[in-house]
Backbone as numpy.savetxt, mean C-alpha at the origin, in Angstrom:
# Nx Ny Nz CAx CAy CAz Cx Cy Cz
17.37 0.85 -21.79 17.23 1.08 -20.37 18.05 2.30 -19.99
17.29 3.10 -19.00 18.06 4.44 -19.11 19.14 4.42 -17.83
19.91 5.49 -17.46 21.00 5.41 -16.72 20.62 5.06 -15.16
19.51 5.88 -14.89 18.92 5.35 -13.47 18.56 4.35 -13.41
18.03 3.85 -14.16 17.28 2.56 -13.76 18.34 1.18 -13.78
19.42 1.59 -14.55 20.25 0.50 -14.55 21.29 0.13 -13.40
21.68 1.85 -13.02 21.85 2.07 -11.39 21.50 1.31 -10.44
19.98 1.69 -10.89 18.93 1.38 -9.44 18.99 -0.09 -9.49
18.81 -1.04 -10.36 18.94 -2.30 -10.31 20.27 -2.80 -9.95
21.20 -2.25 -10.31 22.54 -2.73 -9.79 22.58 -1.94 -8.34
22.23 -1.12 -7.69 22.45 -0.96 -6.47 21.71 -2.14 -5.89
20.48 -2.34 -6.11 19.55 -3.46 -5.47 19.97 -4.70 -5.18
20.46 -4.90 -6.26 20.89 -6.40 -6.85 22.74 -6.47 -5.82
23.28 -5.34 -5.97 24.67 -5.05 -4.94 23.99 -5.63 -3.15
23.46 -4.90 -2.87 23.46 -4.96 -1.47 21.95 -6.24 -1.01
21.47 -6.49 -2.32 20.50 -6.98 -1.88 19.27 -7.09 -1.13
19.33 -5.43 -1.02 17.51 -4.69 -0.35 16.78 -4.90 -1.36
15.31 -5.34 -0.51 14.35 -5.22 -1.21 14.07 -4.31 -1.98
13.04 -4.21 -3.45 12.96 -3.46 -4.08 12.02 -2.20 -3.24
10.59 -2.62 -2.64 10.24 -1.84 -2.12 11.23 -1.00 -1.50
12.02 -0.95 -0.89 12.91 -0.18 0.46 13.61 0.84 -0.13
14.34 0.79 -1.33 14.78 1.37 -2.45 14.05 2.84 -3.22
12.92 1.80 -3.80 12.09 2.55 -4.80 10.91 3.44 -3.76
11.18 2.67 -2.71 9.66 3.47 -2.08 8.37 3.24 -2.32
8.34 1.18 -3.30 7.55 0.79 -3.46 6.22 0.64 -2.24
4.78 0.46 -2.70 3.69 0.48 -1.57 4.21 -1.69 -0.86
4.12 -1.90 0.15 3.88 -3.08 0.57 3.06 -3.57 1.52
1.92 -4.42 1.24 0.70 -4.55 1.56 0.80 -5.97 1.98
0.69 -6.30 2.98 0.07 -7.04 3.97 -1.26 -7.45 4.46
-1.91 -8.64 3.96 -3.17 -8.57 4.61 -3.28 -9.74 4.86
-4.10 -9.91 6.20 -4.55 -11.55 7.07 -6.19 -11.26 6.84
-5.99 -12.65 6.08 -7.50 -13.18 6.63 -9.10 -12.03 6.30
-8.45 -10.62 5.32 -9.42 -9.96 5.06 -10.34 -9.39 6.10
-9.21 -9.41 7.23 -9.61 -8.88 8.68 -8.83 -7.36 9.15
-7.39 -7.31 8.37 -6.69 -6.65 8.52 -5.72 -6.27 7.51
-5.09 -5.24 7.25 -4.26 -4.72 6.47 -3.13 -3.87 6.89
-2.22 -3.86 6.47 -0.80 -3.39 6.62 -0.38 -3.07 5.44
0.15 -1.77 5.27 0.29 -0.78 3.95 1.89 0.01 4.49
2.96 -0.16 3.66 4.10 0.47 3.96 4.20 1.26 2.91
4.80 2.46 2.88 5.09 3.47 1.89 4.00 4.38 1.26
3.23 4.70 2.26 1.74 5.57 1.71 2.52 6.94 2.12
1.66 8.05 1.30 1.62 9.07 1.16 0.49 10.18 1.40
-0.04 9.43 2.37 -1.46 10.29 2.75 -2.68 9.48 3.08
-4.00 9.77 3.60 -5.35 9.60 3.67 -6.08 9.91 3.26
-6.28 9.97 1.54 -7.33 10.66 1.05 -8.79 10.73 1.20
-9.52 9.35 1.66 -10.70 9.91 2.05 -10.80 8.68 2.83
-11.75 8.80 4.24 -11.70 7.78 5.27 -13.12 7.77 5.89
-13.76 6.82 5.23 -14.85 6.13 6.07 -15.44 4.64 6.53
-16.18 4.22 7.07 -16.86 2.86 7.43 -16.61 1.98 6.49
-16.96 2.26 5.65 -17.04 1.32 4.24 -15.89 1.61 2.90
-14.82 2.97 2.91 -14.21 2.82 2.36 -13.12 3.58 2.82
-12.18 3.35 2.60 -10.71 4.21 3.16 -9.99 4.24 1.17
-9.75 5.71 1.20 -8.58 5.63 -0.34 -7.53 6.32 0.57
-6.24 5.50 0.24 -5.07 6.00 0.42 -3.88 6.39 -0.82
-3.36 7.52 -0.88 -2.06 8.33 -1.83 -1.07 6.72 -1.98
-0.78 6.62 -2.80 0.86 6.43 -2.95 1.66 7.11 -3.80
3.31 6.74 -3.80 3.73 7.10 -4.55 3.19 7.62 -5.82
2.60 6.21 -6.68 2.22 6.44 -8.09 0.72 5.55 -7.33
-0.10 6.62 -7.75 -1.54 6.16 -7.87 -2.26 6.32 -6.32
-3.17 5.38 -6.21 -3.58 5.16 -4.93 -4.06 3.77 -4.28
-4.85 2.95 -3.23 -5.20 1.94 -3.34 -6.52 2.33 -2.48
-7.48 1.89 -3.10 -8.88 2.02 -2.65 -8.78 0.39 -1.83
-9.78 0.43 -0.41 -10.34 -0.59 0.26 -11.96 -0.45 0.77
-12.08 -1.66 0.35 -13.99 -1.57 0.43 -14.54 -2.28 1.84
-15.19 -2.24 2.52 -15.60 -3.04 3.37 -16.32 -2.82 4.33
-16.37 -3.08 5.60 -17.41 -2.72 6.72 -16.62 -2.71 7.79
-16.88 -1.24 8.56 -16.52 -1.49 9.85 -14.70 -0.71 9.95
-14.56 -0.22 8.87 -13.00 -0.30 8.75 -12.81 1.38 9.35
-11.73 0.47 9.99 -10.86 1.78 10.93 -9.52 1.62 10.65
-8.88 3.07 11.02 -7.30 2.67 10.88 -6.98 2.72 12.55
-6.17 1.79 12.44 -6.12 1.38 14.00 -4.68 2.37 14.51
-3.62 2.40 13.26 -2.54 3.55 13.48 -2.21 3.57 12.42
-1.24 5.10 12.62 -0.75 5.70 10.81 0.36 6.52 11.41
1.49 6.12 10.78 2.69 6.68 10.67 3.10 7.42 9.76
4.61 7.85 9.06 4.97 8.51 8.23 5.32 7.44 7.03
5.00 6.27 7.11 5.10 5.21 6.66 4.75 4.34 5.91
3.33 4.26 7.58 2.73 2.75 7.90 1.63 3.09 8.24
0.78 2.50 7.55 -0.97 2.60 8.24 -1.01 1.02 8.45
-2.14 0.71 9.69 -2.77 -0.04 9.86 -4.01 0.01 9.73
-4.83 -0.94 9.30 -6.08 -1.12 9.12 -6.84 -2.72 9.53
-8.05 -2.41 10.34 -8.60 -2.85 10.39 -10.39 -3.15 10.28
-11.36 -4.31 10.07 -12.31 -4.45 10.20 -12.46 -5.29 8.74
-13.76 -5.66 8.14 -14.12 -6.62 7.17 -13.74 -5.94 5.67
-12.81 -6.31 5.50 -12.11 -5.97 3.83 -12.64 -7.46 2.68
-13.23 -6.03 2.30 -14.11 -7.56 1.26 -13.87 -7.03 -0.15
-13.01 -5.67 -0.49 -12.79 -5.46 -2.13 -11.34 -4.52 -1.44
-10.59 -4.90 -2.54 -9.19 -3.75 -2.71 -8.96 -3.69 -4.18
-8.63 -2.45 -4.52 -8.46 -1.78 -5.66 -6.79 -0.96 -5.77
-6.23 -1.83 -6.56 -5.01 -0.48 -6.85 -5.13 -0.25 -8.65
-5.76 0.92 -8.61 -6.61 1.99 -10.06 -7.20 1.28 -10.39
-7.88 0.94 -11.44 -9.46 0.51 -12.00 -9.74 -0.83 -11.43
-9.00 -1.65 -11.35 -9.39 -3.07 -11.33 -9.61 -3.34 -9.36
-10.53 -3.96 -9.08 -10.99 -4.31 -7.60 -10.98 -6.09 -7.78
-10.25 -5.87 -6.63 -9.72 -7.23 -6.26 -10.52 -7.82 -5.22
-11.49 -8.42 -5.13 -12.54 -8.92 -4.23 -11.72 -10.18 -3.03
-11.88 -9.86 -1.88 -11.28 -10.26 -0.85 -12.21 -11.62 -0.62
C-alpha cells in the first residue's frame, strides 16, 4: 500500500468523514426511479429525453429513461428528474 493511500485512510478513519467527501467520490441518490441525486460530477456530457451521460472523477454514469430533465446543477450537485428505468456506471447497466 503506497504512502497516500495509507494517509488517506488514516486521515478518514482520524476524523471520521465520509469517504466520498475526502476522495471526491460520485454519491448517488435515487427514489423510487423517479428521481436522482448525483454529488461530485464533473460535467454534462450529453443531455437528452431519454438519456443524460454525466463526467466523473474516474469514468462517467450513463442514465436511461423517459422524460428526464435536470431539474438543477451545481458545481457539485445535479438533480435529476423523470422515469429512470436503466443506470450505467461503464459497461454494465443496472436496470431500475
Amino acid at each position: 500500500m503506497g504512502i497516500k493511500k495509507r494517509f488517506t485512510d488514516r486521515f478518514i478513519n482520524t476524523f471520521g468523514l465520509p469517504p466520498e467527501v475526502i476522495l471526491k467520490l460520485p454519491l448517488i441518490m435515487m427514489v423510487g426511479g423517479k428521481s436522482l441525486i448525483l454529488e461530485n460530477h464533473r460535467g454534462v456530457l450529453e443531455y437528452g429525453r431519454e438519456r443524460i451521460r454525466i463526467r466523473l472523477q474516474k469514468g462517467e454514469i450513463l442514465l436511461i429513461g423517459r422524460n428526464l430533465v435536470i431539474e438543477s446543477i451545481s458545481d457539485e450537485e445535479i438533480q435529476i428528474r423523470g422515469e429512470i428505468t436503466g443506470l450505467s456506471l461503464g459497461e454494465e447497466v443496472i436496470q431500475a
